[in-house]
Gaussian input, Z-matrix of N, CA and C with variables (Angstrom, degrees):
# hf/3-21g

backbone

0 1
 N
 C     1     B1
 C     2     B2     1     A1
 N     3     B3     2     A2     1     D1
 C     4     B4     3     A3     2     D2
 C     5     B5     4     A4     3     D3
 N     6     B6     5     A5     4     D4
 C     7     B7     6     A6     5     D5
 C     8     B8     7     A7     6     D6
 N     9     B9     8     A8     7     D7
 C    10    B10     9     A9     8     D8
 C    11    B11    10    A10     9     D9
 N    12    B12    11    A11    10    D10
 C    13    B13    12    A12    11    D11
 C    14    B14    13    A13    12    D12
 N    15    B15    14    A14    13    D13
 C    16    B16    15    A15    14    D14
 C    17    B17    16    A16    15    D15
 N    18    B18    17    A17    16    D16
 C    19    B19    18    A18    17    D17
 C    20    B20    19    A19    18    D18
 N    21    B21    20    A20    19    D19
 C    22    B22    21    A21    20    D20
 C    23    B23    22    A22    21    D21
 N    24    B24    23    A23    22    D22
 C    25    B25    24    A24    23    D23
 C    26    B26    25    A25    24    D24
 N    27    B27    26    A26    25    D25
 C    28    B28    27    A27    26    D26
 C    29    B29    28    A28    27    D27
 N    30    B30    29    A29    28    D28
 C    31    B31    30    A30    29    D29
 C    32    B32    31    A31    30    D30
 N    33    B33    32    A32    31    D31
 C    34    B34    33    A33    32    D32
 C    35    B35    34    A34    33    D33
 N    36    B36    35    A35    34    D34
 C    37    B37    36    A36    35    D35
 C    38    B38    37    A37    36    D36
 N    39    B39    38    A38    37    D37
 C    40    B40    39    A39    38    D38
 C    41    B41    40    A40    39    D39
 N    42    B42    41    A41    40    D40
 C    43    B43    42    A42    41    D41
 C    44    B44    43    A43    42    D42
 N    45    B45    44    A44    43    D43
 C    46    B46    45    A45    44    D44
 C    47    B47    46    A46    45    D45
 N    48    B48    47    A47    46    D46
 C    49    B49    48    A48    47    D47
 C    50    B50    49    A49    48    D48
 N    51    B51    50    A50    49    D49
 C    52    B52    51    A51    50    D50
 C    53    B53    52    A52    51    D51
 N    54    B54    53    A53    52    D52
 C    55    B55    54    A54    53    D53
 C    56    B56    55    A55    54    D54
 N    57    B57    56    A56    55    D55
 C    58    B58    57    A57    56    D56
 C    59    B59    58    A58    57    D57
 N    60    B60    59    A59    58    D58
 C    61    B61    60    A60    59    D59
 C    62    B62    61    A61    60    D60
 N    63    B63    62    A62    61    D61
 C    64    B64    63    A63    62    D62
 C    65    B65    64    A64    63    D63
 N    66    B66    65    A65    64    D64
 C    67    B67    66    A66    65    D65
 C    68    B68    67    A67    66    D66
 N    69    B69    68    A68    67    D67
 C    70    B70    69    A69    68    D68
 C    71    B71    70    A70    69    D69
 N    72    B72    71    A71    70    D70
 C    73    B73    72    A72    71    D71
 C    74    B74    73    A73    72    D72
 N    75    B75    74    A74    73    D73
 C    76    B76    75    A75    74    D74
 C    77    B77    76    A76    75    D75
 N    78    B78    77    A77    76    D76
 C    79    B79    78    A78    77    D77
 C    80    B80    79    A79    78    D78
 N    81    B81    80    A80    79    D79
 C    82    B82    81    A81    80    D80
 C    83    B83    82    A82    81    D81
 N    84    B84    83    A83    82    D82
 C    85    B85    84    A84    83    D83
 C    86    B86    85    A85    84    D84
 N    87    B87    86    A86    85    D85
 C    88    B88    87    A87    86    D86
 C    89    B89    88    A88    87    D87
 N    90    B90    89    A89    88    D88
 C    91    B91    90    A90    89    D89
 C    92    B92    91    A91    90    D90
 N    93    B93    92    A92    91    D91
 C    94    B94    93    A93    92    D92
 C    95    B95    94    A94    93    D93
 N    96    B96    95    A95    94    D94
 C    97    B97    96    A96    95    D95
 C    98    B98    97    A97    96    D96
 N    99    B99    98    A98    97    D97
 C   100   B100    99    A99    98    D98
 C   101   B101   100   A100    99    D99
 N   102   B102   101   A101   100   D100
 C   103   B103   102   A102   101   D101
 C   104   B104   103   A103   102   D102
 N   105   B105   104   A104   103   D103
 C   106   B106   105   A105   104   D104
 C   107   B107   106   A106   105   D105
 N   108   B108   107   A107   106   D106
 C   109   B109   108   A108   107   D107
 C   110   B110   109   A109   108   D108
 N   111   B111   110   A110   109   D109
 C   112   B112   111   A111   110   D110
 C   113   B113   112   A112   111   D111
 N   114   B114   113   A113   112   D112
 C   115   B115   114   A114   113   D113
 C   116   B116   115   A115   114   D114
 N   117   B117   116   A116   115   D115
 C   118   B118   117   A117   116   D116
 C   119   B119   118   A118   117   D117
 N   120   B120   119   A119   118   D118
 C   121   B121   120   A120   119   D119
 C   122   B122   121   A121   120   D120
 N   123   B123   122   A122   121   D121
 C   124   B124   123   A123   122   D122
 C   125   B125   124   A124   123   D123
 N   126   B126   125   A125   124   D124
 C   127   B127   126   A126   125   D125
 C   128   B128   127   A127   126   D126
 N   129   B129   128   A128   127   D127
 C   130   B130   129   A129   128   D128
 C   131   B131   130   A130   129   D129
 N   132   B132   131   A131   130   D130
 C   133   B133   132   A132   131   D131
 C   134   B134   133   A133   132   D132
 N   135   B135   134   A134   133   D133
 C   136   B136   135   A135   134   D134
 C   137   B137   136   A136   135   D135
 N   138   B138   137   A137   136   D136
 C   139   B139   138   A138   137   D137
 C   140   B140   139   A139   138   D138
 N   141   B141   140   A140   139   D139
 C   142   B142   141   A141   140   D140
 C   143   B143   142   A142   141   D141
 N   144   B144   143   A143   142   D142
 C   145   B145   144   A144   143   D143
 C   146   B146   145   A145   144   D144
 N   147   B147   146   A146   145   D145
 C   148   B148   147   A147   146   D146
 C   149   B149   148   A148   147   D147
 N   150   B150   149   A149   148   D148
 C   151   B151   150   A150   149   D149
 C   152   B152   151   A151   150   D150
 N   153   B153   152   A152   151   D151
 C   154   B154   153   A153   152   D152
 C   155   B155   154   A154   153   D153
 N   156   B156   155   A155   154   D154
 C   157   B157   156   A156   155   D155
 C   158   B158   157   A157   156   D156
 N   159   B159   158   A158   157   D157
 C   160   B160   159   A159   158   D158
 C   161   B161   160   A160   159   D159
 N   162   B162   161   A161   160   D160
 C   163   B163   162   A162   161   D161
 C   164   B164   163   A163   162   D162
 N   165   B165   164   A164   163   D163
 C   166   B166   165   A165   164   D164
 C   167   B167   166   A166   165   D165
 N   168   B168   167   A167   166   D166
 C   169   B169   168   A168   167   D167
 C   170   B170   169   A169   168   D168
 N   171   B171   170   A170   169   D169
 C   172   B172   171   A171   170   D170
 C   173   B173   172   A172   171   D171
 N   174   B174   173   A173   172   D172
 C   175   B175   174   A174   173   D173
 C   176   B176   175   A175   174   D174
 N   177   B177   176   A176   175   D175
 C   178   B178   177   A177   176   D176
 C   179   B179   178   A178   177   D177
 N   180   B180   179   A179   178   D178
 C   181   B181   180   A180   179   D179
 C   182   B182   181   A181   180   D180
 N   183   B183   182   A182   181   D181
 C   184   B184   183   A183   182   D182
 C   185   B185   184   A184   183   D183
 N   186   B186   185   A185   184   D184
 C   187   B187   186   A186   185   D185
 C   188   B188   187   A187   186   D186
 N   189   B189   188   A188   187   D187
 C   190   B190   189   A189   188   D188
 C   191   B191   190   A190   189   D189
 N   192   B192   191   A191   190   D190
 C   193   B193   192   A192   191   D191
 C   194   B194   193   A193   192   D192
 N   195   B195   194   A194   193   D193
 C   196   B196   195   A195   194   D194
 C   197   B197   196   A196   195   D195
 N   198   B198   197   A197   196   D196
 C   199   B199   198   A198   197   D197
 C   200   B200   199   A199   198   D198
 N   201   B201   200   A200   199   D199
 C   202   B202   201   A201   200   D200
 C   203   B203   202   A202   201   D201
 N   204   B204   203   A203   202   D202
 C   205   B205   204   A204   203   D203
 C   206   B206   205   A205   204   D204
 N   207   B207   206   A206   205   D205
 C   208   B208   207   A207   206   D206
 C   209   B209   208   A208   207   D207
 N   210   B210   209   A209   208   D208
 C   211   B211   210   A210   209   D209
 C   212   B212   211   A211   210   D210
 N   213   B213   212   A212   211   D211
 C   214   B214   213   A213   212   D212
 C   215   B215   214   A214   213   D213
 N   216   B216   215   A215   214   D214
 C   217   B217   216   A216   215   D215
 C   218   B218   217   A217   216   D216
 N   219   B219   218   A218   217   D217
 C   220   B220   219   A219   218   D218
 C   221   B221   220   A220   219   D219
 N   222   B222   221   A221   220   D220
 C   223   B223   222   A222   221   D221
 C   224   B224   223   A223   222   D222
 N   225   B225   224   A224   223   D223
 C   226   B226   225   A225   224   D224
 C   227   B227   226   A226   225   D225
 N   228   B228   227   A227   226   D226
 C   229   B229   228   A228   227   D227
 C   230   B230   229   A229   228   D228
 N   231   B231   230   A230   229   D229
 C   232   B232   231   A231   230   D230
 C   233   B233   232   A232   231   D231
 N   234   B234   233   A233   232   D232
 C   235   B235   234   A234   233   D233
 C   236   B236   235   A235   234   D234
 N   237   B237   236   A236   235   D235
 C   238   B238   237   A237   236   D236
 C   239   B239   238   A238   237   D237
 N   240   B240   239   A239   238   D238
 C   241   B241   240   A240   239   D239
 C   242   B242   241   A241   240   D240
 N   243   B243   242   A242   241   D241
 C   244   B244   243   A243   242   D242
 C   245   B245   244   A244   243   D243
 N   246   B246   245   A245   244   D244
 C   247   B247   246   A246   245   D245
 C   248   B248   247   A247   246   D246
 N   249   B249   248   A248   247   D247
 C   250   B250   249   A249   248   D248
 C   251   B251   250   A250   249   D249
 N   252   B252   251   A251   250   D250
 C   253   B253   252   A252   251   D251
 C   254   B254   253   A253   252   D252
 N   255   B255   254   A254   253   D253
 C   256   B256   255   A255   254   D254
 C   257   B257   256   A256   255   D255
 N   258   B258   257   A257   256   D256
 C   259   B259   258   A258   257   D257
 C   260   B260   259   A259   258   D258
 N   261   B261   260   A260   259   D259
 C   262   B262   261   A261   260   D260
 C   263   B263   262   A262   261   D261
 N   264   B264   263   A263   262   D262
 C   265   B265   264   A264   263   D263
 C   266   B266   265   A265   264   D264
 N   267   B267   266   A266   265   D265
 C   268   B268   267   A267   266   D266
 C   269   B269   268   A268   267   D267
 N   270   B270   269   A269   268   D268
 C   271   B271   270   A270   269   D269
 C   272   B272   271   A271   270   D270
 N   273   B273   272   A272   271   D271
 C   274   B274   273   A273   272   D272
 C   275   B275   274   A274   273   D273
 N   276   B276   275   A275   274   D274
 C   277   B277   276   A276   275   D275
 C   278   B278   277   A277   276   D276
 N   279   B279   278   A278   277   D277
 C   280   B280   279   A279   278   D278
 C   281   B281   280   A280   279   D279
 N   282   B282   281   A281   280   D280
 C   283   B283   282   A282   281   D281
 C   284   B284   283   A283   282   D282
 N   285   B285   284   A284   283   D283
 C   286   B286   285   A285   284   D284
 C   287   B287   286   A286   285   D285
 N   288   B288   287   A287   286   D286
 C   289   B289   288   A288   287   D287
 C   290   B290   289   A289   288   D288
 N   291   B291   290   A290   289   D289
 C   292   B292   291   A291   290   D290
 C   293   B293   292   A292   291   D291
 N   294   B294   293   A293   292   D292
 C   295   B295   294   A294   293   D293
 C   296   B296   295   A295   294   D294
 N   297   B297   296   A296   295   D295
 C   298   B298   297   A297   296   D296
 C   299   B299   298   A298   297   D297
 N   300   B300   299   A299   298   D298
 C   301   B301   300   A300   299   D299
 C   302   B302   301   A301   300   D300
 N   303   B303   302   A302   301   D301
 C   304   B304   303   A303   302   D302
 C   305   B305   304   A304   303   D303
 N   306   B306   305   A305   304   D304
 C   307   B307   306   A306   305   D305
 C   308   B308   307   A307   306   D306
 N   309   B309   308   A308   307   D307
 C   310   B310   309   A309   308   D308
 C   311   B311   310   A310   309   D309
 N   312   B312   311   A311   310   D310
 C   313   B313   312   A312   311   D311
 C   314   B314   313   A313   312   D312
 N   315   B315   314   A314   313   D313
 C   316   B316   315   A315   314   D314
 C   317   B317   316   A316   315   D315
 N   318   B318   317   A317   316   D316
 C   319   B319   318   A318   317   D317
 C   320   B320   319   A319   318   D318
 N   321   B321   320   A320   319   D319
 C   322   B322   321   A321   320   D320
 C   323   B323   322   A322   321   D321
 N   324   B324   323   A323   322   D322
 C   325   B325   324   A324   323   D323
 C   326   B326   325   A325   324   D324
 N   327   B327   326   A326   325   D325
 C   328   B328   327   A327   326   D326
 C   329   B329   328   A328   327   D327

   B1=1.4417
   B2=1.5278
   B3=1.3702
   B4=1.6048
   B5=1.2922
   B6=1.4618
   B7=1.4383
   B8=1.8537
   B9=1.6037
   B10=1.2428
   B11=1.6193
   B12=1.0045
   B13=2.0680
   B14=1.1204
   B15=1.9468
   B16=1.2764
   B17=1.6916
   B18=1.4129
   B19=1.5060
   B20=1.2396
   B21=1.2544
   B22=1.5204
   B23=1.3621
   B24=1.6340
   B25=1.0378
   B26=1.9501
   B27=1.4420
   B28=0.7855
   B29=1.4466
   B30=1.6618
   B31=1.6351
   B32=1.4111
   B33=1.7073
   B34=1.1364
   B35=1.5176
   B36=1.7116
   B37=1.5786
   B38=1.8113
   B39=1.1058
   B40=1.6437
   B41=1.5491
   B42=1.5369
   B43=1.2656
   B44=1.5916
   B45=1.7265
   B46=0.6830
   B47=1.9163
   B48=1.3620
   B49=1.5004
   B50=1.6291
   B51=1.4559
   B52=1.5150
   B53=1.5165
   B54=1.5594
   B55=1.6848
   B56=1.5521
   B57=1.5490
   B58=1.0737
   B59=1.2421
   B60=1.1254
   B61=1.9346
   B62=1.5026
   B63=1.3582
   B64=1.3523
   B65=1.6846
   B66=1.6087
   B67=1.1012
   B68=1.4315
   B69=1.8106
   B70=1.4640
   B71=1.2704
   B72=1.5629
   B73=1.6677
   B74=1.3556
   B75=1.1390
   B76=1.6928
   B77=1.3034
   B78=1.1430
   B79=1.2037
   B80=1.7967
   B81=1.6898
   B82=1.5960
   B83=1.4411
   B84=0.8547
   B85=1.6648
   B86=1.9342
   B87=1.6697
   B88=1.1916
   B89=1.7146
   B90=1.2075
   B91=1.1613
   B92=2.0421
   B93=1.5585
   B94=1.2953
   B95=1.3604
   B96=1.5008
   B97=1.4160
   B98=1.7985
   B99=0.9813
   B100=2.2243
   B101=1.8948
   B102=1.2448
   B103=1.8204
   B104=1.7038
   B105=1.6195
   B106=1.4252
   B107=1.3408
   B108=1.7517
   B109=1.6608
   B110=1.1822
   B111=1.6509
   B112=1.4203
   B113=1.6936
   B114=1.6289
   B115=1.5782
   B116=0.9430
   B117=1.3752
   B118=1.6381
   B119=1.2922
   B120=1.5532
   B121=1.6660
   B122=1.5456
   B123=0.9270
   B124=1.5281
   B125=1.2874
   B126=1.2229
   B127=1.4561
   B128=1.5626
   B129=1.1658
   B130=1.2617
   B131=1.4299
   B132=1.4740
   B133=2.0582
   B134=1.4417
   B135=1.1343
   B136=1.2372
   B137=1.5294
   B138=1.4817
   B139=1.8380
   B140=1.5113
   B141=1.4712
   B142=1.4095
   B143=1.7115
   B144=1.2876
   B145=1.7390
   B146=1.8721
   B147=1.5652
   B148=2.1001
   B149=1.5059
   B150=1.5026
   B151=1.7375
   B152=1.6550
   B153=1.0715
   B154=1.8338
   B155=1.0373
   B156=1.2662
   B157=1.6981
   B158=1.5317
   B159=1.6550
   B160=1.7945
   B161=1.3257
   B162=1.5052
   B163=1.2370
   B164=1.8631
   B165=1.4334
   B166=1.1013
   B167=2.0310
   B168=1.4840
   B169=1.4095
   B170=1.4902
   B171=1.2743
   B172=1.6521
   B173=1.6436
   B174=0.8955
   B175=1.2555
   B176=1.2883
   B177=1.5720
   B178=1.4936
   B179=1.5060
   B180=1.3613
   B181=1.5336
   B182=1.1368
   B183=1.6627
   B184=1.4115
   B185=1.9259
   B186=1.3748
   B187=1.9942
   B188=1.2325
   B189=0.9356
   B190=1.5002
   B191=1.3638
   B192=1.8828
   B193=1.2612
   B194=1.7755
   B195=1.6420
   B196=1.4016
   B197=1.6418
   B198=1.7570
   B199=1.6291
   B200=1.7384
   B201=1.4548
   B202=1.6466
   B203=1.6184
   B204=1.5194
   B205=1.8760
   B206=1.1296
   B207=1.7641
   B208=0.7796
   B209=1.8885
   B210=1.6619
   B211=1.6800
   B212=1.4204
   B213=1.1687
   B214=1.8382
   B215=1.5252
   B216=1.2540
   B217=1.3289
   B218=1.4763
   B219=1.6489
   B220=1.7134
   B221=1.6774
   B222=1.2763
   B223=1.3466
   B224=1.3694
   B225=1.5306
   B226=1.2407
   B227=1.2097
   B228=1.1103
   B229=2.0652
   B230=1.6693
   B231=1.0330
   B232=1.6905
   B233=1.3951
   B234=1.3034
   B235=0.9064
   B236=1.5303
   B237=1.7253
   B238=1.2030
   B239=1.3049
   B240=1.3809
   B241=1.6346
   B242=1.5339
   B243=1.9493
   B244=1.6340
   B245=2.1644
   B246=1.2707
   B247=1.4260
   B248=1.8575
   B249=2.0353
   B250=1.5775
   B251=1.1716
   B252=1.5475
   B253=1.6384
   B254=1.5339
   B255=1.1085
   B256=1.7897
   B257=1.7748
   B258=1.2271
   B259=1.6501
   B260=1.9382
   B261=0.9961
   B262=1.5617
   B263=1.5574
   B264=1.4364
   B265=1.4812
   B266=1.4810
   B267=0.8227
   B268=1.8125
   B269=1.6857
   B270=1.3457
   B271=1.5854
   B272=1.2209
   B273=1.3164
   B274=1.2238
   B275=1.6032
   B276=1.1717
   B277=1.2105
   B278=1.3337
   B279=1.6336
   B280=1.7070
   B281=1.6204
   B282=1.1440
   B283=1.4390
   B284=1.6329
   B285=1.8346
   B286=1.4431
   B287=1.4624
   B288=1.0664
   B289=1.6430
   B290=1.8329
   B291=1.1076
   B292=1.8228
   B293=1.3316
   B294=1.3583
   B295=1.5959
   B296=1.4808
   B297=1.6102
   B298=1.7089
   B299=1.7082
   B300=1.1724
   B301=1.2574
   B302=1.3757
   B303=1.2984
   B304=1.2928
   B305=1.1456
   B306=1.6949
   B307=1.4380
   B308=1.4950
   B309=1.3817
   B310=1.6666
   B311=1.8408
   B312=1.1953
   B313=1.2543
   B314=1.5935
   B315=1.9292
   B316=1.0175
   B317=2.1093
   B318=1.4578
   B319=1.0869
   B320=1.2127
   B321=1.5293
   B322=1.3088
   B323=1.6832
   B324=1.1673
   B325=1.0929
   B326=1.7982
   B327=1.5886
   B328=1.8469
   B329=1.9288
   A1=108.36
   A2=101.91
   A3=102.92
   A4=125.15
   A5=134.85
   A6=112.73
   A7=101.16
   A8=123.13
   A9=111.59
   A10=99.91
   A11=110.59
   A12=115.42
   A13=106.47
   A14=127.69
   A15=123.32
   A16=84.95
   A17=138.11
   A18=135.91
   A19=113.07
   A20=114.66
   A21=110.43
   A22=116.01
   A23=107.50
   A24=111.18
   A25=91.37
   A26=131.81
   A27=133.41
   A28=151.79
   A29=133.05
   A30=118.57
   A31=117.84
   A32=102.50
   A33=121.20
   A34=117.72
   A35=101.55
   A36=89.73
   A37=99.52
   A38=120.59
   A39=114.41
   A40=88.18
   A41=116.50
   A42=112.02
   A43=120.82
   A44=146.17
   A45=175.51
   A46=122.96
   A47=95.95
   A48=114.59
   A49=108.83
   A50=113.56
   A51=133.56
   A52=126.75
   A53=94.37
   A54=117.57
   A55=103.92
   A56=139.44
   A57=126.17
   A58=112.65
   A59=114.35
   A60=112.43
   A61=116.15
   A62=135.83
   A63=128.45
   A64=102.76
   A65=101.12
   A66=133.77
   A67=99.01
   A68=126.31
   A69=127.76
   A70=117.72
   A71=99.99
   A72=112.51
   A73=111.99
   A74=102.15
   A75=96.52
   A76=121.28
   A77=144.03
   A78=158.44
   A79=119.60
   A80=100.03
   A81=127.44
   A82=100.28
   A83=112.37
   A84=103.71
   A85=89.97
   A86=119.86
   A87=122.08
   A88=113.62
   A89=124.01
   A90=131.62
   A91=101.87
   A92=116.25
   A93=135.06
   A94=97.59
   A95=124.16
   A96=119.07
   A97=124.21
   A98=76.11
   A99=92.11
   A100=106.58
   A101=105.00
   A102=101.28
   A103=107.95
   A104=101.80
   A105=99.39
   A106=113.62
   A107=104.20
   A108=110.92
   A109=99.92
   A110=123.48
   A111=145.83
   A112=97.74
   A113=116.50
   A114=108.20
   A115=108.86
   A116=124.42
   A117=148.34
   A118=119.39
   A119=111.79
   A120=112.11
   A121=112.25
   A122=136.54
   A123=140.97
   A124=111.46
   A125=116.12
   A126=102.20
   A127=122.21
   A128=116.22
   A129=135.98
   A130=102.48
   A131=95.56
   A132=132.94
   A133=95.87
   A134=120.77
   A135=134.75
   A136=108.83
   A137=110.99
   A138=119.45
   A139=109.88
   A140=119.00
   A141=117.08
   A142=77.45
   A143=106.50
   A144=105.46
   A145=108.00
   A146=86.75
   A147=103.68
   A148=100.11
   A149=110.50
   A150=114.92
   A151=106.83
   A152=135.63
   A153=134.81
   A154=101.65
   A155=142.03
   A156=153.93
   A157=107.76
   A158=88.11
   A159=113.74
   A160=106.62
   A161=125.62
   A162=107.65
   A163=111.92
   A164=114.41
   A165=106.86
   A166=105.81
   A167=89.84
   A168=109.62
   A169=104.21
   A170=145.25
   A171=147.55
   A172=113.43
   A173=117.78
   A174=131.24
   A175=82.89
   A176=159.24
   A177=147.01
   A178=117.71
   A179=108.57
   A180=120.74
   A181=109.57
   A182=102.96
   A183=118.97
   A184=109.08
   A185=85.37
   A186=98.40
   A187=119.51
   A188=117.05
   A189=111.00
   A190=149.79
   A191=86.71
   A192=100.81
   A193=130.86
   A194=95.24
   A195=89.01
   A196=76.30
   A197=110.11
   A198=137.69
   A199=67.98
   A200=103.25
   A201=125.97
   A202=100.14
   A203=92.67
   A204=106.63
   A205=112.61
   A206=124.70
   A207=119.30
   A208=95.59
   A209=93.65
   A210=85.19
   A211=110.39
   A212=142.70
   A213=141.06
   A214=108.97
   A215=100.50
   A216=116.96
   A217=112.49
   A218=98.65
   A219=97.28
   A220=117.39
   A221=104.06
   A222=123.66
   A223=110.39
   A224=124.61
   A225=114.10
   A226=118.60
   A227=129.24
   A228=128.09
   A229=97.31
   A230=98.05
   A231=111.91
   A232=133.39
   A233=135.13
   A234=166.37
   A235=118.98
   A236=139.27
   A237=155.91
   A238=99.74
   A239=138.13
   A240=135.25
   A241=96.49
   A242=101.24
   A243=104.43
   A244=108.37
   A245=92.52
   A246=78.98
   A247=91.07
   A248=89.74
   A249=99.69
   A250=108.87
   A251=121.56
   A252=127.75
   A253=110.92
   A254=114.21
   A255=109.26
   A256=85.08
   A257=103.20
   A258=103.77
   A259=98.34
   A260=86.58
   A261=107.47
   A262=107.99
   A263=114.91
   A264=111.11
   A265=106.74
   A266=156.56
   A267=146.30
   A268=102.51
   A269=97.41
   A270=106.04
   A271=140.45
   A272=136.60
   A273=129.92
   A274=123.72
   A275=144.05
   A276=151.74
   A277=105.81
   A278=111.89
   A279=126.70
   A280=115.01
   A281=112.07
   A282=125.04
   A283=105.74
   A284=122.41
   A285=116.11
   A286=96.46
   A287=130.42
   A288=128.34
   A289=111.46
   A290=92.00
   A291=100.00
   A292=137.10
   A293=127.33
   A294=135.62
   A295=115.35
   A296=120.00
   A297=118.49
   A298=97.52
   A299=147.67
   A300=133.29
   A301=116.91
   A302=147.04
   A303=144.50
   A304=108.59
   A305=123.94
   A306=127.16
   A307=97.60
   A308=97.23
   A309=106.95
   A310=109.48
   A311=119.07
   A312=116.51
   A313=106.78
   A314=108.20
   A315=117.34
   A316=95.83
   A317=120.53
   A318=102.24
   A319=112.16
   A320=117.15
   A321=99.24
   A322=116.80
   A323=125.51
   A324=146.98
   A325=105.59
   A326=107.82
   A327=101.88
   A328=65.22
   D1=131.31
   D2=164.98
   D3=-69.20
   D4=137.55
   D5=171.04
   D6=-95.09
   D7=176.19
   D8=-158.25
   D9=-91.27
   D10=171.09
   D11=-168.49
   D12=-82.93
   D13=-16.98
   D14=-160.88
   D15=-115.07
   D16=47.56
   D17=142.79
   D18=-34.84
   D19=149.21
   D20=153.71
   D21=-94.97
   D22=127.92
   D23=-177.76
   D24=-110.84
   D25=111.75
   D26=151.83
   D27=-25.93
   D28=85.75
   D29=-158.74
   D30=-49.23
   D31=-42.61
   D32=-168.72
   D33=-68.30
   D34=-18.02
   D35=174.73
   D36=-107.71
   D37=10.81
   D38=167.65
   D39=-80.28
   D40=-72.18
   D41=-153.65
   D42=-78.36
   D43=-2.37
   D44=68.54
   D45=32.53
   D46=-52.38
   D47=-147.94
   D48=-132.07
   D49=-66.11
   D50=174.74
   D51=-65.58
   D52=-39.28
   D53=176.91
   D54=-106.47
   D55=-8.85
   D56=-178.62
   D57=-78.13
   D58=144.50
   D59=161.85
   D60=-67.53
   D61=137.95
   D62=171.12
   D63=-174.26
   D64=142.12
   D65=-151.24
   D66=-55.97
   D67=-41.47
   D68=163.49
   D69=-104.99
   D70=131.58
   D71=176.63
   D72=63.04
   D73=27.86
   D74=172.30
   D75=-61.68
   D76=137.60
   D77=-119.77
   D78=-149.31
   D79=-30.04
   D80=177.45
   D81=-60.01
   D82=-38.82
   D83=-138.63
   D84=-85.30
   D85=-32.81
   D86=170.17
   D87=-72.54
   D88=-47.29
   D89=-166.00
   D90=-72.74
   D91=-3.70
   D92=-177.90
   D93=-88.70
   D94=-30.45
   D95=176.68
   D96=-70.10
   D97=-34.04
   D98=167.47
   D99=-73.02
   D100=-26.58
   D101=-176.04
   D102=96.78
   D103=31.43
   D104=171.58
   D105=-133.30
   D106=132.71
   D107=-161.45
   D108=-157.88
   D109=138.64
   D110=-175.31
   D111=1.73
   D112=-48.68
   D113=-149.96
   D114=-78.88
   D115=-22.95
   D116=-176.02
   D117=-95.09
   D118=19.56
   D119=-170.58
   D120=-60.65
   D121=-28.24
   D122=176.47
   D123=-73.91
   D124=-17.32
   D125=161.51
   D126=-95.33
   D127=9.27
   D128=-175.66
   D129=-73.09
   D130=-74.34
   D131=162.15
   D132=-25.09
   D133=-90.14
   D134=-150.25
   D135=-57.51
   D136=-33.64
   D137=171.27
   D138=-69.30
   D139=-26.42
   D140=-149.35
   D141=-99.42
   D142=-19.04
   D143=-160.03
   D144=-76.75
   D145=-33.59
   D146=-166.55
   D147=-94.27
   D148=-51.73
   D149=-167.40
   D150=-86.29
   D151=-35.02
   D152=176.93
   D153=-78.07
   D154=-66.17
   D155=-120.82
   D156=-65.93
   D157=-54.81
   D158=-170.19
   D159=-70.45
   D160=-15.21
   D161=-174.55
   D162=-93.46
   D163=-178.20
   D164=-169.72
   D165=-75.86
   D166=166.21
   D167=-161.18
   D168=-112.58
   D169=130.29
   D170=-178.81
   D171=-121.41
   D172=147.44
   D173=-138.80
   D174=-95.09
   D175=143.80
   D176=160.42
   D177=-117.56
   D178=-46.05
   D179=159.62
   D180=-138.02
   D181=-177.68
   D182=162.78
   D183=-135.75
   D184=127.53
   D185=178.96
   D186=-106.68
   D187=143.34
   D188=156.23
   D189=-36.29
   D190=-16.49
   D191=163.70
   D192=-105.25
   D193=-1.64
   D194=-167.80
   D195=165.68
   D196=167.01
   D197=-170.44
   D198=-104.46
   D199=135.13
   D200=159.82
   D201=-113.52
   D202=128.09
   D203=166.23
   D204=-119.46
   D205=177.15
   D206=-171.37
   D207=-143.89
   D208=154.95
   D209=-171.46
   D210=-131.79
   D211=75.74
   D212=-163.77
   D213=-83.13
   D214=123.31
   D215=173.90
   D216=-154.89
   D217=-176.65
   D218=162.93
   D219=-117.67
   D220=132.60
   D221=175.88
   D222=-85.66
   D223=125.35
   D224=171.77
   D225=-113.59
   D226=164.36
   D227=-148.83
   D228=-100.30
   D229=173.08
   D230=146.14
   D231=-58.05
   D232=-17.89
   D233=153.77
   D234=-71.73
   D235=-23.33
   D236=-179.19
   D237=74.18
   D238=36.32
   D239=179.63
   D240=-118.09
   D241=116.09
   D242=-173.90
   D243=-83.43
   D244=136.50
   D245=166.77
   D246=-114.89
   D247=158.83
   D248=163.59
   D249=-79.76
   D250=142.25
   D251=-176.75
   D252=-121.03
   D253=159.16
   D254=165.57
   D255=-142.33
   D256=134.28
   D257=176.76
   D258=-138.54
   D259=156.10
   D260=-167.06
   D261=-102.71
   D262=155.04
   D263=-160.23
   D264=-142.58
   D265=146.50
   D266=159.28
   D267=-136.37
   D268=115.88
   D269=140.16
   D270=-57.32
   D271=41.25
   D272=-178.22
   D273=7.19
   D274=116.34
   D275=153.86
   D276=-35.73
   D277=-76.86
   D278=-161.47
   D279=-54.06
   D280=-26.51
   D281=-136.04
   D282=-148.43
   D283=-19.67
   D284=157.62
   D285=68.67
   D286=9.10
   D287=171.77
   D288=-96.77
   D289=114.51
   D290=158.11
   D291=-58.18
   D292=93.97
   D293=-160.55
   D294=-99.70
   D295=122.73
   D296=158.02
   D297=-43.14
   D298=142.46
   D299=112.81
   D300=-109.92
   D301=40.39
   D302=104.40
   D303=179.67
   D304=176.26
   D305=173.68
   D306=-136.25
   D307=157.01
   D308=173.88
   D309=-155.94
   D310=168.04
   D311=179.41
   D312=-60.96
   D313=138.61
   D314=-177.93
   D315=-83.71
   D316=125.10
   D317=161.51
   D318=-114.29
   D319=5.71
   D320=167.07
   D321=-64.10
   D322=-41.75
   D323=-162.76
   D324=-59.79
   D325=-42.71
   D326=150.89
   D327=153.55

């Protein structure tokens, strides 16, 4: 399944959350290896928006709040260095809107 191209992908949780440094699960310090950091958040968006989006979408759970998918691919940086990704997706129930709720290194993928 495709998910749709106009998701919301959140600034506040790229630049906030994805791009922040923090003591658990920090996430910066990998997503720094592609050449993406707080100042460059739109290029974050815009990669996760052209290179993840299009690919296929898997069903992972279902919540109460919404069907969560999941989408593995490779994202490549500003820099041309690919990382493997697994990023997380929710359809909202209430509201029929498609949501980032997070990405992290795919290790299944190697």
């Amino acid at each position: 399944m495709k998910l749709p191209g106009d998701a919301v992908i959140s600034a506040d949780k790229l630049i906030r959350y994805l791009l922040a440094p923090r003591s658990r699960g920090d996430k910066s310090q990998w997503l720094a290896l592609a050449g993406y950091t707080a100042s460059n958040w739109e290029a974050l968006e815009t990669d996760i928006r052209e290179q993840l989006l299009p690919l296929d979408a898997l069903i992972e759970d279902r919540t109460p709040y919404g069907p969560m998918f999941v989408i593995r691919g490779d994202l490549v940086g500003p820099n041309g260095r690919a990382l493997r990704v697994r990023s997380c997706w929710m359809i909202e129930t209430t509201t029929g809107q498609t949501k980032l709720i997070t990405m992290f290194p795919d290790k299944e993928r190697g």
